[in-house]
C-alpha positions in Angstrom: 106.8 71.0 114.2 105.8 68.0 112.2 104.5 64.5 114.0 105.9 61.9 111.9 104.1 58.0 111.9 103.8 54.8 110.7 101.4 54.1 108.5 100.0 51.0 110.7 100.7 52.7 114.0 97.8 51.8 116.4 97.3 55.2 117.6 97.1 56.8 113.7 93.1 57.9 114.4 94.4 59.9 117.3 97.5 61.6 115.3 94.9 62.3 112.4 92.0 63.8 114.7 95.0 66.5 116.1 96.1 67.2 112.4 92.9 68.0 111.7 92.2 70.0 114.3 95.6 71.7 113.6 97.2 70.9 116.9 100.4 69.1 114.9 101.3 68.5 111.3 101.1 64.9 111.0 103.8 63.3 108.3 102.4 59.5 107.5 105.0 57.3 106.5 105.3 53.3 105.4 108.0 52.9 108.4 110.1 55.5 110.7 112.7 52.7 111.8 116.3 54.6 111.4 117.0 52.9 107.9 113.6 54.0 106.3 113.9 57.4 107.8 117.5 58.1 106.4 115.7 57.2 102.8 112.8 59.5 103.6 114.8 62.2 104.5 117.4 61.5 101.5 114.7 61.4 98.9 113.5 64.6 99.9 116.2 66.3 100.5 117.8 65.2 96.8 114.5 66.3 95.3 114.9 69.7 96.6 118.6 70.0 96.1 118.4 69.4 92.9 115.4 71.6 91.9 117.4 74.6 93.9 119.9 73.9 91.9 118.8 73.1 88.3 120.6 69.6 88.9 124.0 71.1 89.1 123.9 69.6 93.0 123.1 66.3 94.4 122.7 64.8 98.0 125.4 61.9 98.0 124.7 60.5 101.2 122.1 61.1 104.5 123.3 59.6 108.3 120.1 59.8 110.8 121.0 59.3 114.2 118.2 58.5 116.6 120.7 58.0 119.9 124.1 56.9 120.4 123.2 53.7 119.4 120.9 53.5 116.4 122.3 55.2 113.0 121.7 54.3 109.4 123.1 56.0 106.6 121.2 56.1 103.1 123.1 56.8 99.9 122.4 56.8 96.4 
């Protein structure tokens, strides 16, 4: 599983000390609200479509759902 956090999350030290201890896979990130997380995801998920695909496919649109009531769609 990977840990994913923000980049100015109090706790980071803690998250980094059990990445490098091997106890998670840590993922740092500027923000992990919904809207910067349905980018994230998007960006790398084109990336890799793309490549699989020698450009022939492309992600059109990501919707990340954290609960019920927080969503946020990212598209191109």
């Amino acid at each position: 599983y990977t840990t994913i956090v923000a980049e100015d999350d109090p706790g980071i030290g803690g998250f980094k000390t059990m990445d490098q201890l091997g106890i998670i896979q840590l993922c740092i990130l500027p923000a992990v609200g919904a809207e910067q997380f349905a980018k994230y995801v998007f960006e790398k998920l084109n990336a890799f479509v793309q490549e699989e695909t020698n450009n022939r496919v492309k992600v059109a649109r990501v919707e990340f759902m954290e609960h019920n009531k927080n969503t946020a769609i990212y598209e191109a």
